[in-house]
N, C-alpha and C positions, 0 to 999 in steps of 0.2 A: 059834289065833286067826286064820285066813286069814278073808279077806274083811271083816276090820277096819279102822277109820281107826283106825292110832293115834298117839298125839303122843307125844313125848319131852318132857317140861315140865323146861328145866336151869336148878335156881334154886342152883346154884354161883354165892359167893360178892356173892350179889346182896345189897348195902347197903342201900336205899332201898322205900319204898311204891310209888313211880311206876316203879320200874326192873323189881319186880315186876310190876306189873300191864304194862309190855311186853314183859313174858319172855312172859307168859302170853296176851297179843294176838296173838304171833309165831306161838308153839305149838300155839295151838288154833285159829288160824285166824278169829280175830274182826273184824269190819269194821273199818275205819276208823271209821266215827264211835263205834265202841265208848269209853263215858266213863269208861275207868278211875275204877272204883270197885267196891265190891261190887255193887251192884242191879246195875249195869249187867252184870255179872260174869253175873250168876244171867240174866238177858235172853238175852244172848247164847249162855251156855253152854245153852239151853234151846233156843233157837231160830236162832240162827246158824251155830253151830260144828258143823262135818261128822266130828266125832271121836266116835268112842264105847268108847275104849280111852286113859285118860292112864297114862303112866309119869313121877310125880317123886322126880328125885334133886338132890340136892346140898342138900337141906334143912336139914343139919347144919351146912352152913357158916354160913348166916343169924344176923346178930341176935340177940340176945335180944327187942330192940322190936318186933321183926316177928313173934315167935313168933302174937300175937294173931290178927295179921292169916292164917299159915296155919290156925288154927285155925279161924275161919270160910272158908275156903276148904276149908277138910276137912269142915267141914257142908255147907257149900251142894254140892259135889260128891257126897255122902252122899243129898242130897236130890234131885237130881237125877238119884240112880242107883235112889232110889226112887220115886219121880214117872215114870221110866223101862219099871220094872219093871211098874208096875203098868195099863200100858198095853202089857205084851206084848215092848218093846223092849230091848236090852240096851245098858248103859251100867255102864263099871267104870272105876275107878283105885286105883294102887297107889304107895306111896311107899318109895323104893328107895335106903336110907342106909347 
């Protein structure tokens, strides 16, 4: 993996929707006016963020109410890594429990 950006996404023992989405502003390098939410999620992670290698861990610790919200986080990065591909570019993440 040299000459990667990659992020370490640590969602250890994170409680919260909002606490979330700035684990994951910190991580991936998302603006500031990034609007914590999902679209804005999918914006960003498309066209802001200089990453194209995520590592998440601590998933296991989360919630059960939050389960939802990684779930689409697991698609839109899915989508992203194929909207990616299909233009030649390489984009991966893996979740490391």
């Amino acid at each position: 993996m040299s000459n990667r950006n990659i992020a370490i996404l640590d969602l250890t023992d994170c409680q919260y929707l909002g606490e979330l989405h700035k684990r994951i502003k910190v991580a991936l390098e998302f603006p500031d006016h990034y609007g914590e939410n999902w679209d804005a999620f999918w914006d960003s992670l498309r066209f802001d963020s200089p990453v194209d290698y995520i590592k998440i861990i601590g998933e296991h610790t989360m919630p059960d109410d939050l389960k939802r919200h990684l779930n689409i986080m697991h698609e839109l990065l899915q989508d992203c890594k194929n909207e990616r591909a299909s233009y030649g570019h390489v984009f991966d993440f893996e979740v490391v429990d």
